[in-house]
FIROKE-102206 format. One line per 2 residues: number of its first residue (from 1); their letters; for each residue x, y, z of C-alpha. Coordinates in pm, 1 decimal, padded with zeros to 6 digits. Each point is the difference from the previous one (the first is absolute). Layout:
NUM = A = X Y Z ~ ...
***
This chain:
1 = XX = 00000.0 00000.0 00000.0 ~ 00141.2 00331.8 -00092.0
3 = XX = -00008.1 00353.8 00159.2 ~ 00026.3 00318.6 -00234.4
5 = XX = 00278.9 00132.7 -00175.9 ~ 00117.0 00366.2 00148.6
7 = XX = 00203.7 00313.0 -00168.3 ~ -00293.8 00068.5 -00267.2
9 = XX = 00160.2 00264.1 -00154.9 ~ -00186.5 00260.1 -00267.9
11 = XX = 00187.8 -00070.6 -00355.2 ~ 00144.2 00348.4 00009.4
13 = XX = 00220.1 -00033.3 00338.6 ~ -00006.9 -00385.1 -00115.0
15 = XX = 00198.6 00119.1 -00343.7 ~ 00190.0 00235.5 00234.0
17 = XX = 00125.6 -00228.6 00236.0 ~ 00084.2 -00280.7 -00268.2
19 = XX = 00373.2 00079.3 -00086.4 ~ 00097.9 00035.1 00361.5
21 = XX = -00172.2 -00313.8 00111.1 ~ 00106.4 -00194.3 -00288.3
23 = XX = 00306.4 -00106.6 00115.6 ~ -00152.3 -00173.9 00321.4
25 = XX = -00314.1 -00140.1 -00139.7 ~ 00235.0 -00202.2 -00224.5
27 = XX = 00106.7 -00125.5 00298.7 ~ -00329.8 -00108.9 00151.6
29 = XX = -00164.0 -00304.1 -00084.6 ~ -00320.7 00016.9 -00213.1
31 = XX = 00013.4 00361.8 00052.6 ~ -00192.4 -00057.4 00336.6
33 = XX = 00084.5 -00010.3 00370.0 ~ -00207.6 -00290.9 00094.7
35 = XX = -00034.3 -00051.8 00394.4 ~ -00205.9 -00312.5 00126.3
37 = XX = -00138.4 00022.0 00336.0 ~ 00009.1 -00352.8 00141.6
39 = XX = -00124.2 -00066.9 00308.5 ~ -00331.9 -00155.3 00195.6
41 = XX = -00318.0 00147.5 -00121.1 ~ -00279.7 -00261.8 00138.2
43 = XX = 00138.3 -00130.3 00350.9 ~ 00195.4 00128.1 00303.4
45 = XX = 00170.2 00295.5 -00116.0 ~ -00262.0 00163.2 -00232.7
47 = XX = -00036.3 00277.3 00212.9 ~ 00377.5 00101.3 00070.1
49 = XX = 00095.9 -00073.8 -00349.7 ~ -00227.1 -00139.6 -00262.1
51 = XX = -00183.9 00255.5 -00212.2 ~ 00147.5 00296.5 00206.5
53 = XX = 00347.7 -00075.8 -00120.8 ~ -00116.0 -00002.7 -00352.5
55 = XX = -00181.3 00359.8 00077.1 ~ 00334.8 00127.3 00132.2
57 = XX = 00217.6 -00153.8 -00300.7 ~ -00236.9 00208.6 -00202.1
59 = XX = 00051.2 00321.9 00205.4 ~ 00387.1 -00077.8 -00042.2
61 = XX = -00089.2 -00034.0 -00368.5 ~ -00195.8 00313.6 -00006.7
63 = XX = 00235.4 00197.6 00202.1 ~ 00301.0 -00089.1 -00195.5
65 = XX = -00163.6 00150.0 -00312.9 ~ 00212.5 -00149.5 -00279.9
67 = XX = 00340.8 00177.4 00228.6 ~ 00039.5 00283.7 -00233.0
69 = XX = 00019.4 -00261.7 -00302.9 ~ -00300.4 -00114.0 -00099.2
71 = XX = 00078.7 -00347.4 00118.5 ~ -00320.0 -00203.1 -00002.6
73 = XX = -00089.8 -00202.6 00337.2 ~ -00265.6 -00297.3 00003.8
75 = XX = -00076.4 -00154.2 00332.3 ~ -00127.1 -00382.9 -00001.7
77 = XX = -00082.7 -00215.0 00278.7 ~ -00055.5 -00371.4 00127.8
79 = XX = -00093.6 -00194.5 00269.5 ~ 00231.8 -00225.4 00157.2
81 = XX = -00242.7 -00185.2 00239.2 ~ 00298.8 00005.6 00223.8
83 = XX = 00145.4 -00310.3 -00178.1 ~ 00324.0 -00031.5 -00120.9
85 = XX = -00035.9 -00168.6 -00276.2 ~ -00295.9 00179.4 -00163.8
87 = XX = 00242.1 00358.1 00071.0 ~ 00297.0 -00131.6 -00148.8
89 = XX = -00252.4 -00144.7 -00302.1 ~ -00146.9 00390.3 -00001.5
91 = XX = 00377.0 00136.6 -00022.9 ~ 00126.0 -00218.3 -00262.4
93 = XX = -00294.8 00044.4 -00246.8 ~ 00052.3 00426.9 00088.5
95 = XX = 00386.8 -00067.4 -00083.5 ~ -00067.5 -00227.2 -00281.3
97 = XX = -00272.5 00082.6 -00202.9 ~ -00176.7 00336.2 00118.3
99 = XX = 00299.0 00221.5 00036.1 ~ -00040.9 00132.7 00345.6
101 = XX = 00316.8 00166.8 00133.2 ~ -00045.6 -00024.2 00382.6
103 = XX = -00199.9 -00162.4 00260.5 ~ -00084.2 00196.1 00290.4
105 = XX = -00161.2 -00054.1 00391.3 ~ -00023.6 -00433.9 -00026.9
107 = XX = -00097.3 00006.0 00397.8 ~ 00059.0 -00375.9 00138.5
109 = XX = 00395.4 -00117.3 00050.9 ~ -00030.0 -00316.6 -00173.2
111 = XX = -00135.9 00128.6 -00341.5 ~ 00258.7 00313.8 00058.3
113 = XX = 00277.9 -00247.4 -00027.2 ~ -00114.1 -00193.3 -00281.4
115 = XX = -00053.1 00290.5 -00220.0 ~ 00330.4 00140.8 00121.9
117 = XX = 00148.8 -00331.2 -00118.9 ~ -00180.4 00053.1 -00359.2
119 = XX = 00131.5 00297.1 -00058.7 ~ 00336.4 -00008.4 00135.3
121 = XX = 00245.2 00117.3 -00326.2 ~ -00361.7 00041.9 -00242.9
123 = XX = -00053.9 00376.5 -00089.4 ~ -00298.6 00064.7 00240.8
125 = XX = 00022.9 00143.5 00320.5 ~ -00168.9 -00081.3 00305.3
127 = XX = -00103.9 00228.6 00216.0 ~ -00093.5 -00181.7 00325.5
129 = XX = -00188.9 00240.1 00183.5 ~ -00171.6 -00243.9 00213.6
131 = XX = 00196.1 -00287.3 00026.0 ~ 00153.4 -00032.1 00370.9
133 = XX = 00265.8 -00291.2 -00075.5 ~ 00342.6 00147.0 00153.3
135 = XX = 00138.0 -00230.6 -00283.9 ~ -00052.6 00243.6 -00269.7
137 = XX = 00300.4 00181.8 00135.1 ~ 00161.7 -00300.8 00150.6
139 = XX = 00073.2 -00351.8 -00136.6 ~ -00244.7 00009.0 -00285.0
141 = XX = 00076.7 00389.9 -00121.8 ~ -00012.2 00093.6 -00359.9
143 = XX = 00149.2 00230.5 -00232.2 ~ -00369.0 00097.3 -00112.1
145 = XX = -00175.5 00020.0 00323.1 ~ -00107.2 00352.9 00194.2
147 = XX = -00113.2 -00102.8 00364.9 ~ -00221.5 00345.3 00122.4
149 = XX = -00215.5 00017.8 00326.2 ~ 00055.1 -00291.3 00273.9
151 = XX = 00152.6 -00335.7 -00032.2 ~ 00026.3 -00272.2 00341.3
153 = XX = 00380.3 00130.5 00112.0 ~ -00182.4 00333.7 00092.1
155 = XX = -00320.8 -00132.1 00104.5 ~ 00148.2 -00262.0 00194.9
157 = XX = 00309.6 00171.8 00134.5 ~ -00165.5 00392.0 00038.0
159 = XX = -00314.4 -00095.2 00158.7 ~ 00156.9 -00230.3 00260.8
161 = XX = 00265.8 00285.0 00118.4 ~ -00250.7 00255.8 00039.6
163 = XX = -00232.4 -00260.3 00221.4 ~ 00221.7 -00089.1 00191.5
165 = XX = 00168.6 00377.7 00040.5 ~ -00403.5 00026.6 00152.6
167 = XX = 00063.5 -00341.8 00244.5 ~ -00113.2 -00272.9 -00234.1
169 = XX = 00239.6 -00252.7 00088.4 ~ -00139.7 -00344.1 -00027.2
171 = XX = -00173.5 -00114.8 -00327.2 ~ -00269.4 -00253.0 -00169.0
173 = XX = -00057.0 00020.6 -00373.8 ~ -00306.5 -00077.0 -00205.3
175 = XX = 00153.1 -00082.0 -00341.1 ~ -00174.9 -00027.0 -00343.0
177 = XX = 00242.2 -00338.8 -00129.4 ~ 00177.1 00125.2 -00285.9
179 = XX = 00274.7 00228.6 -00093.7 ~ -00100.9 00294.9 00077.2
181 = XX = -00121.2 -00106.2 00350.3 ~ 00297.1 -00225.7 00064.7
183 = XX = 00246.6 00254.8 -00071.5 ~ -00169.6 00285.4 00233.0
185 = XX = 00030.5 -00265.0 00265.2 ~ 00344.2 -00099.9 -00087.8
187 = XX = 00083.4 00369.7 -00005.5 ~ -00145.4 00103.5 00315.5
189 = XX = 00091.8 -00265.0 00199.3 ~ 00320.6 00065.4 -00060.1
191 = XX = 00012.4 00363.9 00118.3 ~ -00220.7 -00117.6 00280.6
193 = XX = 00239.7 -00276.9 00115.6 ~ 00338.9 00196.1 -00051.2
195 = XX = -00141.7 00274.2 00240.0 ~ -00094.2 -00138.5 00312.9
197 = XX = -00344.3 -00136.6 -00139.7 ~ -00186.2 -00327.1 00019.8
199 = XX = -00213.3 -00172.9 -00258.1 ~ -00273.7 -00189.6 00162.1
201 = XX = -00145.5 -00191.0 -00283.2 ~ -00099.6 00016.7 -00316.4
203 = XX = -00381.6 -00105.7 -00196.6 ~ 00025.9 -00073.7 -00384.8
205 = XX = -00302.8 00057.3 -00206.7 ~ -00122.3 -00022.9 -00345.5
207 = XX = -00053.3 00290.4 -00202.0 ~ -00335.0 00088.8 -00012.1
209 = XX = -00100.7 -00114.1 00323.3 ~ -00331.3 00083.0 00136.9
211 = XX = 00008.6 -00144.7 00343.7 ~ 00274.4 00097.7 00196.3
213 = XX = -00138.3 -00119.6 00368.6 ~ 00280.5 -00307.7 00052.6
215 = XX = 00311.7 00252.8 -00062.6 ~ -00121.1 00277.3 00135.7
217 = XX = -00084.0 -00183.5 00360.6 ~ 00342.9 -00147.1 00005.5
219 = XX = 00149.3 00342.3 -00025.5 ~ -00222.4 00089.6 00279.4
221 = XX = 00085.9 -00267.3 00197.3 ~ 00379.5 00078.5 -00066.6
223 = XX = -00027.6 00305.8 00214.5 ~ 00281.2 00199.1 -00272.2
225 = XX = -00021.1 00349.4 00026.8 ~ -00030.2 00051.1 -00366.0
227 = XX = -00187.6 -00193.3 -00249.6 ~ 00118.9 00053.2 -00340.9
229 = XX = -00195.4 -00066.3 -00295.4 ~ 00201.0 -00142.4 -00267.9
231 = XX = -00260.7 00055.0 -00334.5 ~ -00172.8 00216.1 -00182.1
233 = XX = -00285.3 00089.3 -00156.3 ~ -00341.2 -00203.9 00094.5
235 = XX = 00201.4 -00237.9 00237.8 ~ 00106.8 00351.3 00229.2
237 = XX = -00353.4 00140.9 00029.9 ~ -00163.8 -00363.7 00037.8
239 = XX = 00244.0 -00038.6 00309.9 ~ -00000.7 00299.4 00147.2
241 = XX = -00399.7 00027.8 -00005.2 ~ -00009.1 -00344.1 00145.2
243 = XX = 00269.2 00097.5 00221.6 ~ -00221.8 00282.9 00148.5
245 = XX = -00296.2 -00234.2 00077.2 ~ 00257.1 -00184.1 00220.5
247 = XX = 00110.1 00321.2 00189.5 ~ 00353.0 -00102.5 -00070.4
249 = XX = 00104.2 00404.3 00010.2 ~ -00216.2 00071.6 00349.7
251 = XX = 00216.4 -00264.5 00128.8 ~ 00297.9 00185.8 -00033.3
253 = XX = 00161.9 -00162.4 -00270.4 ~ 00059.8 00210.2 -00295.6
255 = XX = -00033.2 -00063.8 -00384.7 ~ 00203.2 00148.2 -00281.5
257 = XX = -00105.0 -00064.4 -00358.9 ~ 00353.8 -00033.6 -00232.7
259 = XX = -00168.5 00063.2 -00314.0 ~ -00344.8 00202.7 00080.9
261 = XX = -00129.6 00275.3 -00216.6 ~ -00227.5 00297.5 00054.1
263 = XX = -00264.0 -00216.1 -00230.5 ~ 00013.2 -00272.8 00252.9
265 = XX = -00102.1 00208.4 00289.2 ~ -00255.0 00117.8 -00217.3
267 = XX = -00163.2 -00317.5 -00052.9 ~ 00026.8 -00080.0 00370.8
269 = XX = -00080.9 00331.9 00136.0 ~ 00156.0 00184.9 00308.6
271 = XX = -00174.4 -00153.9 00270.1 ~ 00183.9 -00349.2 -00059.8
273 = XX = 00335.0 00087.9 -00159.4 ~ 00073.5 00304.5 00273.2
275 = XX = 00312.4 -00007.9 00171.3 ~ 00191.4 -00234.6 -00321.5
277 = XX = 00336.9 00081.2 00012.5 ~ 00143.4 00019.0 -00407.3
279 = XX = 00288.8 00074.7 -00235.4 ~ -00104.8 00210.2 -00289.9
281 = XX = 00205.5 00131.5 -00270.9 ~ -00319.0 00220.5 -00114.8
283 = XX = -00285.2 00191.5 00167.0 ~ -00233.5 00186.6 -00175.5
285 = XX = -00000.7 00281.9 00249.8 ~ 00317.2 00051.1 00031.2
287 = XX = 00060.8 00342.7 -00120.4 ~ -00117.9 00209.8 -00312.4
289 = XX = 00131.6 -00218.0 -00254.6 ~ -00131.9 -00301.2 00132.0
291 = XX = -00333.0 00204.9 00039.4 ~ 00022.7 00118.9 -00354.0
293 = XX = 00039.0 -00388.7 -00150.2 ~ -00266.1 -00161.2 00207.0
295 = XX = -00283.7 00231.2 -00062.9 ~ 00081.6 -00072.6 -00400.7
297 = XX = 00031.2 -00339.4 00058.6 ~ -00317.5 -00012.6 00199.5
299 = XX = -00219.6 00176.5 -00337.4 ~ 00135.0 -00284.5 -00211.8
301 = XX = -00253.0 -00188.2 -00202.1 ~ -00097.2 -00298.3 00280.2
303 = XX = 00183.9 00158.9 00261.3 ~ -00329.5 00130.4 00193.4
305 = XX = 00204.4 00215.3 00185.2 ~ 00223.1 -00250.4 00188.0
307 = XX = 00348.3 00079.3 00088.2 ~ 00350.2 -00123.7 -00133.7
309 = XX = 00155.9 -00277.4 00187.7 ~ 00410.1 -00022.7 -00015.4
311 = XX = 00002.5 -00203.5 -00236.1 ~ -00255.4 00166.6 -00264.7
313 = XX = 00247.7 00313.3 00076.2 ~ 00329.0 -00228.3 -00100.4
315 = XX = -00187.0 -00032.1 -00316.3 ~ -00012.1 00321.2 -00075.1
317 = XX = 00325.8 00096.4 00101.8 ~ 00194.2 -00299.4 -00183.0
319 = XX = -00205.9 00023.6 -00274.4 ~ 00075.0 00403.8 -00061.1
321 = XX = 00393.6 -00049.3 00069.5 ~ -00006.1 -00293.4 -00242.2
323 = XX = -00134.0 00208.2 -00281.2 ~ 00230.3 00319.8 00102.9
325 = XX = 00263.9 -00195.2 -00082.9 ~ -00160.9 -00152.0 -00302.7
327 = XX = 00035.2 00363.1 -00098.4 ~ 00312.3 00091.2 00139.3
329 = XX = 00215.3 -00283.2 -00231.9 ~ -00245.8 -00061.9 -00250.6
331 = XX = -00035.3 -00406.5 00035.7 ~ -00225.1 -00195.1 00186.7
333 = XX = 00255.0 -00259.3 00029.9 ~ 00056.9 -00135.9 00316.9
335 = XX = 00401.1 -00019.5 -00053.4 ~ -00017.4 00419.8 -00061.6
337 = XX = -00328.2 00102.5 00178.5 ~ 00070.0 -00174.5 00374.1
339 = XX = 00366.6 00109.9 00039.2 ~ -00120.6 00406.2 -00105.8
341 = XX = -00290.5 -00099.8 00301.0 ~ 00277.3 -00056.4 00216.5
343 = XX = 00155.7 00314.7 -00003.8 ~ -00331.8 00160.0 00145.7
345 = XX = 00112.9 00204.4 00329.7 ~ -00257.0 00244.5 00076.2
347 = XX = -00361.3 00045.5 00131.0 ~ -00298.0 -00172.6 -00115.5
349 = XX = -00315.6 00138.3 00090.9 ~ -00136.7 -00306.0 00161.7
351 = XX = 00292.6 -00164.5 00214.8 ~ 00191.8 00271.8 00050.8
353 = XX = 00384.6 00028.7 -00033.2 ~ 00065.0 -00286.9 -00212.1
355 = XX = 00278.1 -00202.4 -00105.1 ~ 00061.2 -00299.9 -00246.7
357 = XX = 00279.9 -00170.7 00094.2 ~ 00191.9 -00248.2 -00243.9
359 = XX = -00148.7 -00322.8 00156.0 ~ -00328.3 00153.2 -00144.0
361 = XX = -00143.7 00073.3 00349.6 ~ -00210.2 00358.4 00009.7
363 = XX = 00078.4 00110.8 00340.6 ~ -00208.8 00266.8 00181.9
365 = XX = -00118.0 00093.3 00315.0 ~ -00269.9 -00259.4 00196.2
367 = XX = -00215.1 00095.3 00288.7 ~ -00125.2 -00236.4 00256.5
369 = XX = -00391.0 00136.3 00085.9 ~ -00270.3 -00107.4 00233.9
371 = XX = -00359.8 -00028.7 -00103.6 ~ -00217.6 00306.4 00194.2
373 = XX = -00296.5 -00072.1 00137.9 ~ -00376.2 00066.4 -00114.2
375 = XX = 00031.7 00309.6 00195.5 ~ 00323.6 00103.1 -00113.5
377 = XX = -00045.9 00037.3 -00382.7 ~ -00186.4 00324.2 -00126.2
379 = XX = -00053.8 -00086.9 -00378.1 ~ -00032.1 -00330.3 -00240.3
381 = XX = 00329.6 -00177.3 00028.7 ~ 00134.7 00194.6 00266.2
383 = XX = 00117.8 -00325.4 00158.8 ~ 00374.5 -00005.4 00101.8
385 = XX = 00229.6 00250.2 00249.8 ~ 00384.2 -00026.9 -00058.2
387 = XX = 00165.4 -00171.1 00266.9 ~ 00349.0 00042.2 -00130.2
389 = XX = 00191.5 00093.4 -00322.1 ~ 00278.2 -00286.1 -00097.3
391 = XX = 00276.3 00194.1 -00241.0 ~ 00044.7 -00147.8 -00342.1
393 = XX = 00359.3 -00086.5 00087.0 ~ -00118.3 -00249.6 00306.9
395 = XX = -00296.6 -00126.0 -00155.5 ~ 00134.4 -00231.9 -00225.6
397 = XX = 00254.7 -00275.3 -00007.0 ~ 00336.1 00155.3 -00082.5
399 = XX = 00115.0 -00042.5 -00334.2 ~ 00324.1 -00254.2 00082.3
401 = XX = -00230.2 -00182.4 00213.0 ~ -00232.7 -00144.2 -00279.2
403 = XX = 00293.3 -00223.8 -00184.4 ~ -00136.5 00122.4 -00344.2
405 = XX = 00232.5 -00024.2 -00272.2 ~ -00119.7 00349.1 -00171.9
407 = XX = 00221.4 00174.6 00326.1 ~ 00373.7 00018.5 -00088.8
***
């Protein structure tokens, strides 16, 4: 399914611009930037991602405006189903046959790797906005691969220093059982342990779990300090509602959502998810900027006025400095386009002061929030207060830490 093509140009400026675009739209494939949204459209992370990313590819798309060179943009989409096989099917068939040039958001770790496998050394880039694997930028990193808003190192690592700065020292996890679960875990218990902490158990689950009452008890009965919620998506808001008809936060225990997103707390509203403790790398109402991008976002045809979530945002803002540098060399070849992306040092409206470092990890600022409660929020989606700010230069593993081959 395709999107629009962008840039429409009147044949005057059109004729005008044509000698000094020539020389790059040789260069690009098809004459067209073609960006495929790939992601999960029907189950758990429709509302963080799904349609909403393909809205915000299409504001990047709009907002880029053929980059002072008429350079045409078409935005297509897919839905993975949050199976690796059918997104590495989708990629190949993009790559192969329908001449899309990057793949952009692909939230769930296991399809993020596989399509990070297919198009390791092909011309496309992929722009994994959404998927958390650390091993993007570790083991498994690629010379074509962009890694923007969160991934588990800083989920896992940032979230578990600021807890237990705030006391949190003994742990149970409730852990969706795949990658991206398993690596949040793996992450976090790590920081936990090295620091003084204690692990006190840990629940597996399914993803897409409805009934959460067995793990949830045992990490009641555990008596840890913090329970950490190791998913996303449908399995977070299932657990944490269930988790409030169990009074698990009255009793003193307290829960912190890795991976939870302002449309999460929408769905569950403020009088369960109050007092969640969260990492974001995004927040609509953050400052004017932020302000600025949500309420467009929020007009957007099926929108209905909700707000972005982080991830929707990373869409946006990988999307836009994929095709600025599109523009800037001319080629939407991976080999030219990702190393000019990497030489990005500035400010980007949505994450702040932002880096890209040669590993292919975006690093900005994160903040650690708490949800307010009912009484607390004055408007729709006034739902979190920042706790603390984490610096882009401690948020995320160090560069020589990640053992990726890109670092010299």
């Amino acid at each position: 399914m395709r999107g629009f093509g962008v840039g429409r140009f009147g044949i005057g400026l059109a004729l005008a611009l044509a000698c000094a675009a020539g020389s790059a739209r040789a260069e690009i494939s098809d004459n067209v930037v073609r960006v495929g949204v790939l992601n999960d459209i029907s189950g758990i992370f429709q509302d963080t991602n799904g349609m909403g990313s393909v809205e915000a590819a299409r504001m990047a798309a709009e907002d880029f405006n053929g980059g002072g060179k008429g350079i045409k943009v078409e935005i297509v989409y897919a839905d993975h189903q949050n199976k690796a096989d059918i997104g590495s099917a989708i990629a190949r068939k993009w790559l192969d046959v329908e001449g899309v040039d990057a793949i952009v958001d692909v939230p769930n770790s296991a399809v993020g790797l596989a399509i990070n496998t297919v198009l390791r050394d092909s011309r496309m880039t992929f722009l994994a906005s959404s998927t958390a694997s650390s091993d993007l930028t570790g083991k498994a990193c690629s010379p074509n691969t962009i890694q923007w808003v969160n991934d588990a190192w800083a989920t896992g690592n940032t979230t578990a220093a600021a807890m237990m700065q705030r006391g949190g020292k003994d742990w149970y996890f409730v852990t969706v059982d795949y990658a991206l679960g398993k690596g949040i875990e793996a992450e976090a218990t790590n920081y936990i342990e090295k620091h003084g902490g204690k692990v006190l158990g840990s629940s597996k689950h399914p993803l897409g779990t409805s009934d959460f009452a067995s793990f949830l008890l045992q990490a009641q009965n555990s008596k840890a300090k913090v329970i950490g919620l190791a998913n996303a998506g449908g399995d977070t808001i299932n657990a944490v509602k269930q988790a409030a008809e169990f009074g698990i936060q009255e009793g003193g225990q307290t829960m912190v959502a890795f991976l939870l997103f302002v449309n999460d707390v929408h769905g569950m509203g403020l009088k369960v998810a109050q007092g969640l403790q969260l990492l974001e790398a995004f927040y609509w109402d953050m400052n004017d900027d932020t302000r600025a991008f949500a309420k467009r976002f929020a007009a957007r045809p099926g929108m209905n006025g909700k707000m972005p979530s982080g991830n929707q945002a990373g869409v946006y803002a990988s999307t836009l400095a994929y095709l600025n540098a599109v523009a800037a060399t001319g080629s939407d070849d991976a080999k030219v386009v990702v190393p000019q992306m990497k030489t990005f040092k500035g400010k980007d409206k949505l994450f702040g002061d932002t880096t890209i470092r040669q590993d292919g990890r975006v690093i900005h600022p994160m903040y650690l929030f708490e949800v307010k409660k009912p009484e607390e929020s004055k408007y729709p989606y006034d739902y979190y207060k920042l706790i603390a700010t984490i610096p882009a230069d401690q948020a995320f593993r160090p560069i020589a830490d990640g053992g990726c081959a890109l670092v010299k």
